[in-house]
C-alpha positions as CSV (number, residue, x, y, z in Angstrom):
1,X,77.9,80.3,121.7
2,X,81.5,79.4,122.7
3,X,84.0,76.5,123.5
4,X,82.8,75.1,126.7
5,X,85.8,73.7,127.4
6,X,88.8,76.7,128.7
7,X,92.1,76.5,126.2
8,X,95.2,75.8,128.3
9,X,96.9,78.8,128.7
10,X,100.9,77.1,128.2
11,X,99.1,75.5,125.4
12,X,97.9,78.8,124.1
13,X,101.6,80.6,124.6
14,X,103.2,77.5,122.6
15,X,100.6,78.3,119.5
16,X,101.2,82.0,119.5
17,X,104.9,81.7,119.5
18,X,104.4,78.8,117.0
19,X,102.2,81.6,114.9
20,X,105.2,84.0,115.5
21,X,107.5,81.9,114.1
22,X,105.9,81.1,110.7
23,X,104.6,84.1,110.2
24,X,108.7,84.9,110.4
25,X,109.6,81.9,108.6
26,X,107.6,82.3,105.7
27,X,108.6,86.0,105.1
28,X,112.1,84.6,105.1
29,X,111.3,81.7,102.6
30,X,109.5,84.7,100.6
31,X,112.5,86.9,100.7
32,X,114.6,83.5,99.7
33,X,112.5,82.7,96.7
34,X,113.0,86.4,95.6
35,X,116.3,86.4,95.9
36,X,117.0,83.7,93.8
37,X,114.7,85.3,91.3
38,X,116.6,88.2,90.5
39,X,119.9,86.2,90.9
40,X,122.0,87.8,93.7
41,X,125.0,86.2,93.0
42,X,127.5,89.1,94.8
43,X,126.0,89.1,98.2
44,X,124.3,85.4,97.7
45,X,127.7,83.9,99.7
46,X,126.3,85.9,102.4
47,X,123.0,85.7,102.3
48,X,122.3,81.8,101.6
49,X,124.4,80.5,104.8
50,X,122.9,83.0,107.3
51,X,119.3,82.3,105.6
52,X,119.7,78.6,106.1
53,X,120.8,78.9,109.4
54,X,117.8,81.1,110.6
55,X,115.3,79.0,108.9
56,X,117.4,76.3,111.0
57,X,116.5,78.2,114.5
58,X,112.6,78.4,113.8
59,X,112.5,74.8,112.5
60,X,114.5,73.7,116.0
61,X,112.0,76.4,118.0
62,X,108.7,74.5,116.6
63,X,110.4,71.0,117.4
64,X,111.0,72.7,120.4
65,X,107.8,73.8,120.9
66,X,105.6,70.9,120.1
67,X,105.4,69.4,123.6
68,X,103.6,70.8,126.9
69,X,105.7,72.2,129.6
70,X,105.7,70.5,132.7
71,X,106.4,73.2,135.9
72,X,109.8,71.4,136.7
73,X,110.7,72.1,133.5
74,X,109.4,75.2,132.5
75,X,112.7,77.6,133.1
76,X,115.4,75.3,131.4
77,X,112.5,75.0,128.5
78,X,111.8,78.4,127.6
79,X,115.1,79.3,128.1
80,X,116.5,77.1,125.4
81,X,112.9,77.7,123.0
82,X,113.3,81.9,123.4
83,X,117.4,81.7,122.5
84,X,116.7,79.6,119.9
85,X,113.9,81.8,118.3
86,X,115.8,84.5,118.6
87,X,119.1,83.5,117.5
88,X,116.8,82.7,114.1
89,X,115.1,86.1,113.9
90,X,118.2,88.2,114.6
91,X,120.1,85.3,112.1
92,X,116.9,86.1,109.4
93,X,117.0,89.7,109.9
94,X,121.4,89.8,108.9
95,X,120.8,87.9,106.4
96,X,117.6,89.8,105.0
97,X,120.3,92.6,104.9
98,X,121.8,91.5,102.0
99,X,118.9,90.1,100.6
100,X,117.0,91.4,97.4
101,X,115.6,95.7,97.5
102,X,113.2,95.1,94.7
103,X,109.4,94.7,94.9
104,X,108.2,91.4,95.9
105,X,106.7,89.0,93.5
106,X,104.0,87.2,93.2
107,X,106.4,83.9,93.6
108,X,107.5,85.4,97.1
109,X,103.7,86.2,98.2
110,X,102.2,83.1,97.7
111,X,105.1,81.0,99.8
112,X,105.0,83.8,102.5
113,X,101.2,82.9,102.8
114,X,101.8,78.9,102.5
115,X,104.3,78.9,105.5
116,X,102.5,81.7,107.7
117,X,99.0,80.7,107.2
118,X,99.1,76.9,105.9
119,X,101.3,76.1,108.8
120,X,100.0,77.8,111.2
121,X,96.7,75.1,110.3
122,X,99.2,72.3,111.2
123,X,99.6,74.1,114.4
124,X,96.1,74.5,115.6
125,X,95.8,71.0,114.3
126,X,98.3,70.1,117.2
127,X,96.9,72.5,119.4
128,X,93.3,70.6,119.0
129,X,94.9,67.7,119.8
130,X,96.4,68.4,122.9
131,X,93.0,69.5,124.0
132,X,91.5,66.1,123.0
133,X,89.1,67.5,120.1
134,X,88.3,67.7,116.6
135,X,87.9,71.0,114.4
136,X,84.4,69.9,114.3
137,X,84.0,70.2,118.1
138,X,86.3,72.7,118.6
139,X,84.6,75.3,116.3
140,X,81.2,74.0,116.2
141,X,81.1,72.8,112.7
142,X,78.3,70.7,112.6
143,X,76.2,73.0,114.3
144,X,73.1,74.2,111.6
145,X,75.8,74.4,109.0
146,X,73.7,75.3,106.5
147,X,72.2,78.4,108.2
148,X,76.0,79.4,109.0
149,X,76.7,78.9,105.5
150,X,73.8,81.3,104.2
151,X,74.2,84.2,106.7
152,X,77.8,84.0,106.0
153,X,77.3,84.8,102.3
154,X,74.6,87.0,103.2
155,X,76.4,89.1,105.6
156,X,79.7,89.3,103.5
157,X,77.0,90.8,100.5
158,X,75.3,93.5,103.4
159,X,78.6,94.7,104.3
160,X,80.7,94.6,101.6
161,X,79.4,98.2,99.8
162,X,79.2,99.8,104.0
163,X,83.2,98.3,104.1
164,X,83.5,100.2,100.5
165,X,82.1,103.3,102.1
166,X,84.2,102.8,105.1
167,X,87.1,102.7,102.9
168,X,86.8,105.9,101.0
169,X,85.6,108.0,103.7
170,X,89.0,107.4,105.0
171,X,91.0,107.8,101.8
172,X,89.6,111.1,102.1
173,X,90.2,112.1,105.3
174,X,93.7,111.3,104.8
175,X,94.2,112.7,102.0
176,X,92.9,116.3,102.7
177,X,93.4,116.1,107.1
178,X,96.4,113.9,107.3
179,X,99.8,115.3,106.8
180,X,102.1,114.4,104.1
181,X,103.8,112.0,106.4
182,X,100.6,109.9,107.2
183,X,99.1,109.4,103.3
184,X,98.3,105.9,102.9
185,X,100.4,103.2,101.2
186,X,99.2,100.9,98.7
187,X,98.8,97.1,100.4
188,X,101.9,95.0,99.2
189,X,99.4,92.1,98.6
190,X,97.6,94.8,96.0
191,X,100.5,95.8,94.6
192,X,101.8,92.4,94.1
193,X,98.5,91.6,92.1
194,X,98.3,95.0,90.3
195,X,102.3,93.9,89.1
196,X,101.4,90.3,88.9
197,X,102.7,88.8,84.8
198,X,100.4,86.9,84.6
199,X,97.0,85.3,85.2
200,X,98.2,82.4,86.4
201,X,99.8,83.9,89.1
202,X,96.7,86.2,89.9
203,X,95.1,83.1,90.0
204,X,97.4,81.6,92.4
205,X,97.3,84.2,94.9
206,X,93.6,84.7,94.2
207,X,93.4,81.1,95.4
208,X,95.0,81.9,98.3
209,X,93.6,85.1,99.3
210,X,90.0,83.0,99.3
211,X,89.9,80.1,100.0
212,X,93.3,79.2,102.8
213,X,93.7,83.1,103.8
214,X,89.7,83.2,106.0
215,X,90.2,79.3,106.6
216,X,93.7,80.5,108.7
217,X,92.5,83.8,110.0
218,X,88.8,82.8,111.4
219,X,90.2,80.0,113.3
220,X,93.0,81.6,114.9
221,X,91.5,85.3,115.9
222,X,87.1,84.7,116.0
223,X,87.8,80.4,116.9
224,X,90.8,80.4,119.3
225,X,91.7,84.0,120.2
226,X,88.8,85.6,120.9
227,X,86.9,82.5,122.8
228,X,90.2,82.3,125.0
229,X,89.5,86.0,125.9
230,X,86.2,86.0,126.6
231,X,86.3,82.8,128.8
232,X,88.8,84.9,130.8
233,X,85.4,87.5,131.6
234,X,86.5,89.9,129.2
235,X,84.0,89.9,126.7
236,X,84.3,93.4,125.7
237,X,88.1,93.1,125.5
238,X,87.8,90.4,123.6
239,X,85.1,91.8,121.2
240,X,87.1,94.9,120.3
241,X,90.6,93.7,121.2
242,X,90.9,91.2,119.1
243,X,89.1,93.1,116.2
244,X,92.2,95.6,116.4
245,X,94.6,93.0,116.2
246,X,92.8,92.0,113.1
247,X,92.7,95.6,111.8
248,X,96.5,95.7,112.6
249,X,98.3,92.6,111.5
250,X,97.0,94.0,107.8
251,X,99.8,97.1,108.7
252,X,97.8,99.6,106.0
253,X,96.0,102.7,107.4
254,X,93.8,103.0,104.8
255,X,92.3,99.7,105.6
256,X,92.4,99.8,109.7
257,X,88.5,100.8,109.7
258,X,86.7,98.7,107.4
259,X,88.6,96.0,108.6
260,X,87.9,96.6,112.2
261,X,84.3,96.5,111.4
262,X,84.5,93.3,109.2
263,X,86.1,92.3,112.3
264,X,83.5,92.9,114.2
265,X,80.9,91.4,112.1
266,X,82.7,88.3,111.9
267,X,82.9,88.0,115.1
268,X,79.3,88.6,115.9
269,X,78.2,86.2,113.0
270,X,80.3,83.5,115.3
271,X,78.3,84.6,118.4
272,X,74.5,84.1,117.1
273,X,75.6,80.7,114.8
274,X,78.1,79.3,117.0
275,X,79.5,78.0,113.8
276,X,82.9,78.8,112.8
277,X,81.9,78.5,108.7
278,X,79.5,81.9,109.1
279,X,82.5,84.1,109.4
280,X,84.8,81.4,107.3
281,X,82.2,82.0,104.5
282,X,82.1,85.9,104.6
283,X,85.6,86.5,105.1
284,X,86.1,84.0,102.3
285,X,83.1,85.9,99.9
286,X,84.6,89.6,100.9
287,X,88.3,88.1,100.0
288,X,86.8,87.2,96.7
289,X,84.8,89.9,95.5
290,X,87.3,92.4,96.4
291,X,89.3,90.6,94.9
292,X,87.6,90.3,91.9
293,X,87.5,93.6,91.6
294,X,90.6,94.8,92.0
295,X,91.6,92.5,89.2
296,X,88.9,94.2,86.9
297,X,90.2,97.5,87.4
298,X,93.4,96.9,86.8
299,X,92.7,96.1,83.3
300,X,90.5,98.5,82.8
């Protein structure tokens, strides 16, 4: 059960740029915060200006962005939008340059998450908008929330030890059929908690990772992406497609397959409740008991 009602597709170009944007922004803001951290002072006359004047670009591109595009307008629009985004990504990457080599900190993870994922929530907030509904309406939230509620959990608990399995198999293949080249990298989210100082930071990307992390992720790739697809008549496009890009924006190859079938399973939990929470809940429930776990083996 999907949207009736078709997403605009200029309204759906404006969201994903929007998405772009923060995604980029708050890897900046990350990189700032991190930067100050270690105290950069030699290469901070550099960095600072060129970082303020990127972050300038992509807060000019949403402004920019936050109105439809009439067809009269349309060239002289994205012509001013696309030089001013990338004016700030080429600016960001400069300055990123001189910015700090060391690991990233916990500090620099949790405001990379706030600006990618909590503002891309303002976004689909204005995206709802424009398309004269609620989040209820949009996604169905009301529908036997209860029963989306319970098969969530209950399908996060069934696949959770299969994503395990999933997991090592391919640890294993890459280790022994995968050149030296190809061996898998530790996730920098992982890594950040395994180096984390305290549990206070654990706790605030914990946080996070469970409860804004699903929230963001379901409603953009199972609530907006993948009904925009399949109201197009690709279904199986937009089953599998946008599982991939789920798999892929996680950039570890260790993690591609479990994740594409989490993917998957989210995605059909959406289909038989036609509730957004189902796949908000498991997502949310695998976050947190992998999560959990992770933490109690590295004090073990």
């Amino acid at each position: 059960m999907t949207l009736a009602k078709p997403w605009k597709p200029e309204a759906i170009a404006r969201l994903l740029l929007g998405l772009l944007v923060c995604i980029y922004g708050g890897s900046l803001a990350g990189c700032v915060l991190r930067f100050w951290q270690v105290g950069g002072k030699a290469s901070g006359r550099v960095f600072y200006p060129l970082a303020v004047v990127a972050m300038a670009c992509l807060a000019i591109t949403l402004v920019l962005l936050r109105r439809p595009m009439r067809l009269e307008q349309m060239l002289s629009r994205l012509t001013a939008v696309l030089a001013v985004c990338y004016s700030g990504f080429l600016v960001g990457l400069w300055a990123q340059k001189y910015g700090p080599t060391t690991d990233p900190s916990t500090g620099q993870m949790v405001v990379s998450i706030l600006c990618s994922h909590g503002a891309g929530l303002l976004l689909v907030g204005r995206f709802l908008r424009e398309h004269e509904l609620d989040w209820t309406e949009a996604f169905g939230l009301g529908a036997g929330r209860r029963q989306a509620i319970a098969l969530g959990l209950v399908a996060a608990c069934l696949f959770l030890p299969m994503g395990w399995g999933i997991e090592q198999a391919a640890a294993w293949a890459l280790n022994h059929l995968a050149p030296a080249a190809m061996k898998p990298e530790e996730q920098r989210a992982v890594h950040v908690l395994r180096t984390a100082a305290s549990w206070g930071e654990r706790g605030a990307l914990g946080a996070l990772t469970v409860f804004l992390v699903p929230v963001a992720e379901e409603v953009f790739f199972r609530g907006i992406l993948y009904t925009m697809v399949k109201q197009a008549g690709f279904e199986r496009l937009a089953l599998w497609g946008t599982a991939g890009v789920f798999a892929l924006i996680h950039f570890n190859l260790l993690t591609f397959l479990p994740l594409l079938a989490l993917a998957l399973v989210l995605t059909v939990l959406y289909e038989r409740t036609g509730n957004l929470l189902a796949p908000i809940m498991a997502h949310s429930l695998f976050n947190a008991l992998n999560f959990a776990l992770l933490c109690w083996f590295s004090n073990s």
